[in-house]
C-alpha positions in Angstrom: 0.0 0.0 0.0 1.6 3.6 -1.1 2.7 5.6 2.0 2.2 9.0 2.2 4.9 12.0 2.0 4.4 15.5 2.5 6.4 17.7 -0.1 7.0 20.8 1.4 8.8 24.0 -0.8 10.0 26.3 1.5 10.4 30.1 0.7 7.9 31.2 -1.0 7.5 35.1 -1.2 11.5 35.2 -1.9 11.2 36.0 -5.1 8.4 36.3 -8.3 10.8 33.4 -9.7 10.5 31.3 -6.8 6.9 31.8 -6.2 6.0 30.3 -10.4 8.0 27.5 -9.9 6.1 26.6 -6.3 2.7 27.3 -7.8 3.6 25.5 -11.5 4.4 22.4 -9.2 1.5 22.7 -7.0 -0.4 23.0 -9.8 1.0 19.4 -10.9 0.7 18.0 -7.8 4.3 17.7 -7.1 4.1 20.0 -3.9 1.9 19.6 -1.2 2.5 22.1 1.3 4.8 25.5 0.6 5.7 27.5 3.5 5.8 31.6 2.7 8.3 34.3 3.7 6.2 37.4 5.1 9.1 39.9 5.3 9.7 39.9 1.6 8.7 42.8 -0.3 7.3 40.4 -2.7 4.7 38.6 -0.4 2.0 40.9 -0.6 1.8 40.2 -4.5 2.5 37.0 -4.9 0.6 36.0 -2.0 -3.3 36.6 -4.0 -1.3 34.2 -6.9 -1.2 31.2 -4.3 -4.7 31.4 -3.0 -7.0 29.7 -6.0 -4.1 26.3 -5.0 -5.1 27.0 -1.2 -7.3 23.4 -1.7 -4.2 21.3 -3.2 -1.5 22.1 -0.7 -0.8 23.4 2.7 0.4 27.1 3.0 2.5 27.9 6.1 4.7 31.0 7.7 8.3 30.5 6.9 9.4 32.2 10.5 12.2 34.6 9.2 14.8 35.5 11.5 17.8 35.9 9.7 19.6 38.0 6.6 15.9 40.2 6.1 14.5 43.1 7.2 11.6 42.6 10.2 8.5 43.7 10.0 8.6 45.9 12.4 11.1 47.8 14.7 14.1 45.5 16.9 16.1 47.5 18.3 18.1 44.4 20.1 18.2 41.9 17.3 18.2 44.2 13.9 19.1 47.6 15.4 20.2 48.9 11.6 17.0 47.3 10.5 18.1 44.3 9.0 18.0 40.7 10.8 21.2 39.0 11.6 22.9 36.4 10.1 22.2 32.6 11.2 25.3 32.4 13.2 24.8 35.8 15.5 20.8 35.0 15.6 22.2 31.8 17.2 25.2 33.3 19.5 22.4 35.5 20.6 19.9 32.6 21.5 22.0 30.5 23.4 23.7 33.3 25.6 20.6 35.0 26.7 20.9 37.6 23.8 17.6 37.8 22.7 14.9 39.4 24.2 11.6 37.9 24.5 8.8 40.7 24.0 11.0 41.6 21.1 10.9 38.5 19.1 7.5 37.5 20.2 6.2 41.1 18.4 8.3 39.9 15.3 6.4 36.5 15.2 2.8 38.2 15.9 3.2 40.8 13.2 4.8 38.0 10.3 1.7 35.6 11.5 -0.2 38.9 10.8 1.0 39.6 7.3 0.7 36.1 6.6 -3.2 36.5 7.3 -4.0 39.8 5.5 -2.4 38.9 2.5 -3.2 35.5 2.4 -6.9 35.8 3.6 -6.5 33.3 6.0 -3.9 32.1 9.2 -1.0 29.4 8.2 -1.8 26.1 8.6 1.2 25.5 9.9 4.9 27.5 11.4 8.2 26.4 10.4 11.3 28.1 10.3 13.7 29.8 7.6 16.9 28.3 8.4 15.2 26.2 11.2 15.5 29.5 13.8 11.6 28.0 14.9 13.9 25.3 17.1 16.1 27.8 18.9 15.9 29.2 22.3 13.5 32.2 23.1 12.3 32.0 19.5 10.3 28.1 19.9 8.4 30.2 23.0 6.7 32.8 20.2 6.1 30.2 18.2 4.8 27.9 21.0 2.4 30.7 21.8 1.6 31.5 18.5 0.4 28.1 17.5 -1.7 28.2 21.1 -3.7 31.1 18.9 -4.0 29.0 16.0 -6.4 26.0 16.3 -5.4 23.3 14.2 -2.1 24.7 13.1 0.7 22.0 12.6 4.3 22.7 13.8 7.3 21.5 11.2 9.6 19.5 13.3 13.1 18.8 13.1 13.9 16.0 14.4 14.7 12.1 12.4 16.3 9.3 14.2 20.3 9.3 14.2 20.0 5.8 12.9 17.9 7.1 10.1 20.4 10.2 9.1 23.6 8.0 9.1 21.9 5.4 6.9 20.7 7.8 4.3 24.3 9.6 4.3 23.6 12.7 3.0 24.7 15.7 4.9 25.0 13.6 7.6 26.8 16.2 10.6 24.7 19.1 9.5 21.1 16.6 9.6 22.4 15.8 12.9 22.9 19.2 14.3 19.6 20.7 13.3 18.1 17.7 14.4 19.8 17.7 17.8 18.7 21.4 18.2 15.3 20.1 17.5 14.9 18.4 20.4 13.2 20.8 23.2 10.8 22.2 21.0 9.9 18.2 20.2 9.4 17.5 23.5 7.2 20.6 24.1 5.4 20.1 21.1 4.4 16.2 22.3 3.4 17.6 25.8 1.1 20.4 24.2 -0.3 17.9 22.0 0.6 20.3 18.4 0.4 18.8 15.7 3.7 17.8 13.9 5.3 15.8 11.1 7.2 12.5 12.7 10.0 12.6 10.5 12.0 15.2 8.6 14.4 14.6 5.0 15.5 17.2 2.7 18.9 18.6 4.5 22.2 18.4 1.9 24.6 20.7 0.9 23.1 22.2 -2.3 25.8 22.1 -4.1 25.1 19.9 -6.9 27.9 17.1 -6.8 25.2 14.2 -6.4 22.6 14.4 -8.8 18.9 15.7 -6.9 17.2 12.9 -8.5 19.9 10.8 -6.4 19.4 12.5 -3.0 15.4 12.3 -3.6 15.6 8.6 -3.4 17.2 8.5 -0.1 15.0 11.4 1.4 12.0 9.0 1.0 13.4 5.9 2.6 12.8 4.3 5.0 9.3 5.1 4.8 7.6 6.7 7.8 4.0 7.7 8.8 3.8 11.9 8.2 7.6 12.3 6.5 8.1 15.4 5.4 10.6 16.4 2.6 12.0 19.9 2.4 12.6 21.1 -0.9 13.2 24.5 -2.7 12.6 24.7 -6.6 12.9 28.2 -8.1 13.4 30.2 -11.5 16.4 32.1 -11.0 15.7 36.0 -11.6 17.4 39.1 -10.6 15.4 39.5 -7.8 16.3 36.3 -6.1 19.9 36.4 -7.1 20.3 40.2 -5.3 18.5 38.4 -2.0 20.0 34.6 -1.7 23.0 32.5 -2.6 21.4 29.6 -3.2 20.1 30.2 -7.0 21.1 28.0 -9.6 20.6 24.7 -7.3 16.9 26.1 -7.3 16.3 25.7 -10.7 17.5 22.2 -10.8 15.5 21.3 -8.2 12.7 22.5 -10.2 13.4 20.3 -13.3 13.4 17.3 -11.2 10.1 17.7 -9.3 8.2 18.6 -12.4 9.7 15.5 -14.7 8.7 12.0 -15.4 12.1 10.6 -13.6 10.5 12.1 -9.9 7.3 10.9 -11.4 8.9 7.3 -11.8 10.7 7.3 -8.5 7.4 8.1 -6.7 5.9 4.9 -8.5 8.7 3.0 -7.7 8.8 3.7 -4.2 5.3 3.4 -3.5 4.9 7.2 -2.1 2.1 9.3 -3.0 2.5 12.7 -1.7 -0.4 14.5 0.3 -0.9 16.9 2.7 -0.4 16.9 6.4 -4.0 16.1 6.8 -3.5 12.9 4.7 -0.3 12.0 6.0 
């Protein structure tokens, strides 16, 4: 009996070129769940573009930290209005650098965003770079989610077993998931709804073919998996706000082909959304 994956492309909103290649493969029904970056400049217009595939895939809040500028004002963490890099954002986190009302604001106001433009509230919170998991920043997402009945919670976390087996990106798969691990726990003991396994980690830098690293990201099966992805048409726009650009393009050749269509067959997956996972 086929098992069920959920296909999740993250970052949509980065870009117009990222946001036709997540819609072309919803549209296909080679996505089932994208997760949206609020603090873009481009959200607001691409966001009405991604409503009419509302009923073919879950749309979600891409938490977003990092390398943007917030929403609003943060004097702490973006004093020169722009977020930190990943590596100061988690510095600050684990040595009581970050303060609490401050980032909470920054989660209420990108869950807001994601509402007006959208029409409706996520159906689920992740994180851009996985800052959901880290300290100070899981307890506005915890208490965010406690405002949005039914609202699922991306998690993390995949046995070590699991990671070492599949061999891809193995020390970096383990870190984020290790990292993972509190908000797991509180996420069990609040009863949140969350995927039970998480693939889609590597190194993006194109040395194994995707097609290759697809077929280990969906074994062994497992109930609610959820693959991480991100397809994209590279354009100006994206090149001027990210480094990874040309990867995203292969990415989207693969999904939409008849080779990921094959290995889908051959593997006995069907994807679907969380609902159905």
């Amino acid at each position: 009996m086929p098992h069920t994956v959920i296909l999740c492309a993250d970052d949509y909103g980065l870009s117009p070129g990222v946001g036709t290649a997540i819609r072309d493969l919803i549209g296909r029904g080679r996505l089932t769940a994208t997760s949206c970056m609020t603090v873009c400049r481009f959200w607001p217009e691409e966001a009405p573009k991604l409503k009419p595939l509302a009923s073919r895939a879950d749309v979600g809040l891409h938490l977003t930290l990092t390398d943007q500028a917030p929403l609003g004002p943060m004097p702490t963490l973006a004093p020169q209005g722009r977020l930190p890099p990943l590596g100061a954002l988690m510095r600050l986190a684990y040595t009581g650098g970050l303060d609490a009302r401050e980032v909470g604001a920054e989660v209420d106001r990108q869950v807001a965003a994601f509402a007006d433009a959208f029409g409706a509230p996520p159906a689920y919170i992740d994180g851009h770079q996985h800052v959901h998991q880290l300290p100070v920043v899981r307890d506005a997402v915890l208490a965010a989610l406690a405002r949005l009945p039914g609202a699922y919670v991306r998690l993390c976390r995949e046995p070590r077993l699991a990671v070492l087996r599949r061999g891809v990106a193995v020390a970096k798969t383990l870190l984020i998931a290790e990292l993972g691990g509190p908000l797991a726990a509180r996420v069990r003991a609040a009863g949140i709804p969350a995927n039970r396994s998480f693939r889609g980690v590597y190194d993006f830098s194109g040395r194994v073919p995707f097609g290759d690293l697809m077929a280990r990201f969906l074994e062994p099966p497992a109930e609610r998996a959820l693959v991480m992805v991100h397809p994209g048409i590279p354009d100006e726009a994206l090149r001027a706000a990210d480094p990874l650009v040309d990867q995203r393009a292969v990415e989207h050749e693969y999904l939409k082909g008849d080779a990921f269509a094959a290995l889908l067959a051959g593997k006995g997956v069907r994807l679907g959304r969380f609902a159905e996972a």
